[in-house]
N, C-alpha and C positions, 0 to 999 in steps of 0.2 A: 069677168071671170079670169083666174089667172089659168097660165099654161106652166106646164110642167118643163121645166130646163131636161135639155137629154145632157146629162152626165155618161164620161164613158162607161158607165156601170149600166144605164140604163137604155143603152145602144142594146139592138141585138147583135146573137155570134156573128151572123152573116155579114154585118158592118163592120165591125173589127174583123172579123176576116179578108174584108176589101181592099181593110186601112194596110192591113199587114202585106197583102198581094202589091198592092200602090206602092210601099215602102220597098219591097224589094225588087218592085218591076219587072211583077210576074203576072202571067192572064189567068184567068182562072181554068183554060184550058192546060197551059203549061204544067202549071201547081195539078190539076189532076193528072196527069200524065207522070209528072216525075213521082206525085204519091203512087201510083199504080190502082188509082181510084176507075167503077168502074167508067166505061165513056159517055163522057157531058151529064157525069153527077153531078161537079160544084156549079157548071155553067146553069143547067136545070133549077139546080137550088137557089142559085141568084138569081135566075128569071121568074120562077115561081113563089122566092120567100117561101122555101121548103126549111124546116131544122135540117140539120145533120145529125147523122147517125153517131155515138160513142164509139164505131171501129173505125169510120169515116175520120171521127177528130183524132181518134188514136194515128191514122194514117198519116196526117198532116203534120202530128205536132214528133211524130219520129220522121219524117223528109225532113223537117225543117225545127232541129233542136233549138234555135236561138229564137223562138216563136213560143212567149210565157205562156203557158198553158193558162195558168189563173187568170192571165189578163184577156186570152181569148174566151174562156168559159164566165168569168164573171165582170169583166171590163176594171178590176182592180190593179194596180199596179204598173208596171212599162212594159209595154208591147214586146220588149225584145229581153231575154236571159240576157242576164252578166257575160262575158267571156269568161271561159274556166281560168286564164290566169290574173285575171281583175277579181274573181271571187275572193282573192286569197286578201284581206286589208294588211296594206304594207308594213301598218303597227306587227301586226303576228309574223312575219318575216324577219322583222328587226330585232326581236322581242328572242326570237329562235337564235339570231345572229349573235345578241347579246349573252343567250345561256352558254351558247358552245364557246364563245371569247372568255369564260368563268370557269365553265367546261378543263379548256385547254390551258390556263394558268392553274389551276388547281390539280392539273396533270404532270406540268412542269415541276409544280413546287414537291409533290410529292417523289419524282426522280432524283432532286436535287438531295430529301431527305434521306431515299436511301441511299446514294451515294455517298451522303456523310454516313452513314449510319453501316456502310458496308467499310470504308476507310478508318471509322474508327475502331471497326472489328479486328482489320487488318493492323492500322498501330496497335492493339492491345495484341493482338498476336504477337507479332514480330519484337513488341515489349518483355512479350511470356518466355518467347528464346532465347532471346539477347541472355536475359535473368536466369536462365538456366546451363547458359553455355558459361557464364559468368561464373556461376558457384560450382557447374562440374565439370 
């Protein structure tokens, strides 16, 4: 008879919740406490393989945002969110870097034009009176 592989998917919450408590080298007395969970909920629920409640996981997964909600509700994915400045992929930075360097010469170039374009307002002026001080 074969047996069933536990895949993280097929751990329950309470196990990946462990994993995550191990990971960050917290008790599960701790973690309730700094959730402001009530007292010896999560220890009760690890001692008894109780579920937890949806306000319970909402408490936890706002103590501790860097704790993937998907990966603790369904074992998909990595245990831990991105850091919000690793979300950003370096290409789209660059990408930004690159529009405003096209950006700011296409800014340049357009100065340059009116400048000529105001200089040669200014010579055709100063032509116009030259030629009229000329004939009167």
């Amino acid at each position: 008879m074969k047996t069933k592989k536990e895949t993280p998917e097929s751990l329950p919450i309470l196990v990946r919740l462990q994993q995550f408590l191990d990971h960050e080298q917290l008790t599960a007395y701790q973690a309730n406490k700094e959730a402001g969970l009530s007292k010896g909920l999560l220890i009760n629920a690890f001692t008894n393989q109780r579920g937890l409640t949806t306000s319970t996981l909402e408490a936890l997964l706002n103590t501790y945002p860097q704790l993937n909600a998907n990966w603790l509700i369904t074992g998909r994915g990595e245990m831990l969110n991105p850091e919000p400045d690793a979300a950003v992929p370096l290409s789209v930075t660059e990408k930004h870097i690159q529009d405003l360097d096209e950006l700011q010469k296409q800014c340049i170039d357009l100065i340059m034009t009116i400048k000529q374009m105001k200089k040669a307002t200014q010579d055709d002026a100063d032509a116009r009176l030259i030629d009229s001080l000329m004939k009167g």
